[in-house]
matplotlib code that plots the C-alpha trace (Angstrom):
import matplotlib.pyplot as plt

x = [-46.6, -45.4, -48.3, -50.3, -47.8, -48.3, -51.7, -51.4, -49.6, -51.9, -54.6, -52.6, -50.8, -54.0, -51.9, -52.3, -50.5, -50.5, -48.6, -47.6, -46.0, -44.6, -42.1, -39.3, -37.1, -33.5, -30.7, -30.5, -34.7, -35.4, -38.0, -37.8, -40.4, -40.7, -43.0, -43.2, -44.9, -45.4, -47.1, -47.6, -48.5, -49.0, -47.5, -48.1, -48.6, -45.1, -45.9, -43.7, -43.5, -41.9, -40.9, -39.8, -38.4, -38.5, -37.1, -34.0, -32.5, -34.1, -33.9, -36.1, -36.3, -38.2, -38.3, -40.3, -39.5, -40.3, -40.7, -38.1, -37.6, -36.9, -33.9, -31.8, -29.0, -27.3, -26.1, -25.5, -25.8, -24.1, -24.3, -21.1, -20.9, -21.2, -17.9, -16.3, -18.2, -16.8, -13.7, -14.5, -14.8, -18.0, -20.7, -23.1, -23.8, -23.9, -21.8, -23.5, -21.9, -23.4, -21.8, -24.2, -23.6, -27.0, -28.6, -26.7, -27.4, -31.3, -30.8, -29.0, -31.9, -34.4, -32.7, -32.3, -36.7, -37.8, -36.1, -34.0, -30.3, -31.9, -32.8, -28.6, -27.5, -29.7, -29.8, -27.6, -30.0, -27.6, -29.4, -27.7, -29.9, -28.9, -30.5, -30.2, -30.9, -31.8, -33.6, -35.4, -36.4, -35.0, -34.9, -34.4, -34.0, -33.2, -32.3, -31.6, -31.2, -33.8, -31.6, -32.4, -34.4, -37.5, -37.7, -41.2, -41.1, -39.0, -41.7, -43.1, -39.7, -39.1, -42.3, -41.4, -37.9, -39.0, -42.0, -39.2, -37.1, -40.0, -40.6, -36.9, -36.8, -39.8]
y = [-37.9, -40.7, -43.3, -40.2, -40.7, -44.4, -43.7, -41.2, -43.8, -46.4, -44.5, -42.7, -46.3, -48.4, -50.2, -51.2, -50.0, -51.7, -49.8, -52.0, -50.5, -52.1, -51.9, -54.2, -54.4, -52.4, -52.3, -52.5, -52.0, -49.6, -49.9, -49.2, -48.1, -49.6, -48.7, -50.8, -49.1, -51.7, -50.7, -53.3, -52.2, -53.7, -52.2, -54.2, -56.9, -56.9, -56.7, -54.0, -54.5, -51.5, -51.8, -49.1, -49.5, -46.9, -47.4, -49.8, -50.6, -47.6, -49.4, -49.4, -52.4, -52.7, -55.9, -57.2, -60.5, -60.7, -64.3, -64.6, -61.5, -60.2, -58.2, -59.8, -57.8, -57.9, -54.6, -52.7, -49.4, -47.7, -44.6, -42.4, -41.0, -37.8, -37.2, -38.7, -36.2, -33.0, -34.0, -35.7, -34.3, -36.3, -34.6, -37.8, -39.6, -42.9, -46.0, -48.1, -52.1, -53.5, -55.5, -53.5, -49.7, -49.3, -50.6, -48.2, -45.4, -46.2, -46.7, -43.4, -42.1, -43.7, -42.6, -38.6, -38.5, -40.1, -37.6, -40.1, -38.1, -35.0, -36.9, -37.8, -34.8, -33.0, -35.0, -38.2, -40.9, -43.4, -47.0, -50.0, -51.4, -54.9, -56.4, -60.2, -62.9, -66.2, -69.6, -67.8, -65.0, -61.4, -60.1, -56.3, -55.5, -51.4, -50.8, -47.8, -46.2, -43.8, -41.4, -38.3, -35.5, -35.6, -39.4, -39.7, -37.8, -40.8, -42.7, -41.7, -41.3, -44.8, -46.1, -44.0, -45.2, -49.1, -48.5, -47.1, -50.0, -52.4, -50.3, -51.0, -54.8, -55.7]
z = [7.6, 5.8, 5.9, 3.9, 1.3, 1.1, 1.1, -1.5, -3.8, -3.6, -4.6, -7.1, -8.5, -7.8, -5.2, -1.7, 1.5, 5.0, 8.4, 11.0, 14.1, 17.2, 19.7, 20.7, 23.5, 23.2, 25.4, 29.5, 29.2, 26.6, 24.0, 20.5, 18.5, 14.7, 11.8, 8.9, 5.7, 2.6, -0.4, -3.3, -7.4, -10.6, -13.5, -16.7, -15.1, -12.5, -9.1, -7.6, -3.7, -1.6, 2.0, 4.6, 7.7, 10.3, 14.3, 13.4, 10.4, 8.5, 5.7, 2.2, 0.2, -3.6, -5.7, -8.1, -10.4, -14.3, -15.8, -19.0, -19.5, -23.4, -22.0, -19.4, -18.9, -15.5, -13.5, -10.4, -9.5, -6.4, -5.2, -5.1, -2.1, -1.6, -0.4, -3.2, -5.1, -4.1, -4.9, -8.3, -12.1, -12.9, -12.2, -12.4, -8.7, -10.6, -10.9, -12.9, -13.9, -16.8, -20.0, -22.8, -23.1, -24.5, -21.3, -19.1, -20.7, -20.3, -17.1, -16.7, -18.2, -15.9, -13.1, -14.3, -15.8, -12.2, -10.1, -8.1, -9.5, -8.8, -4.8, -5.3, -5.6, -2.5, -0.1, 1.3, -1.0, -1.8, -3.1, -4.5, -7.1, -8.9, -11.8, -12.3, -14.3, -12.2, -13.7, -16.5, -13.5, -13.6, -10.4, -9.5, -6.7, -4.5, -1.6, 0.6, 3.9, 5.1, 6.9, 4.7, 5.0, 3.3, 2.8, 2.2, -1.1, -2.3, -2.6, -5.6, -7.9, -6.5, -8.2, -11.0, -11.3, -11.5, -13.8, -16.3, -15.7, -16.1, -19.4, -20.4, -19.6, -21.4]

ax = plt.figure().add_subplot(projection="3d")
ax.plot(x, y, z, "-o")
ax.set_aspect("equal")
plt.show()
């Protein structure tokens, strides 16, 4: 189910997709099964690399690096969780750190037009996604845990979410 998605976005983003799975040995004998799905894009000349992790960690990763960068603003974005949520006035899943207002709100923005709030807000998605600046490199960097339902539709608002950042940074 999910490697058709991957293999949906690579035709779809001109990218490329690889599946690796494998098994490893668990506790008192058991083996456990692990799929690795990586998918790798160019968008104006970034490469964007995405990595899920299914069988142990469940664990997505995205990066991609952009050589002196006009903007360089540094920020992190957690997730609220969503228990914190029921209880709270703001209605936003966000918490976003960053020194420039302007930049936040873009980000905001980003996050609301790719679907990822709208992924927030239905299901238990809950990335932490930095932004740093690092010897003339800005790194960006999201990751997340797969334990939702309906993880493989994240892939493309993911892709989504760091072209508009890509967008915003140059």
């Amino acid at each position: 189910m999910i490697e058709s998605h991957f293999r949906a976005a690579a035709q779809k983003y001109e990218g490329s997709y690889n599946v690796s799975h494998f098994n490893v040995a668990g506790n008192r004998g058991s083996i456990n099964p692990i799929s690795i799905y990586t998918f790798s894009t160019t968008y104006k000349g970034i490469l964007i690399n995405i990595k899920y992790e299914m069988g142990n960690h469940n664990l997505a990763e995205v990066v991609f690096e952009i050589q002196n960068p006009t903007l360089n603003v540094d920020f992190k974005i957690k997730t609220r969780d969503n228990f914190s949520r029921l209880f709270s006035s703001k209605k936003n899943p966000w918490k976003v750190t960053s020194k420039k207002n302007v930049f936040t709100n873009k980000i905001e923005e980003a996050l609301r037009t790719s679907g990822l709030t709208k992924m927030a807000d239905e299901t238990t998605f809950e990335p932490t996604i930095t932004g740093q600046t690092n010897d003339q490199m800005y790194l960006f960097s999201t990751t997340f845990y797969l334990g939702f339902e309906n993880k493989e539709h994240s892939l493309d608002a993911i892709i989504h979410f760091h072209q508009k950042v890509i967008d915003i940074i140059l």
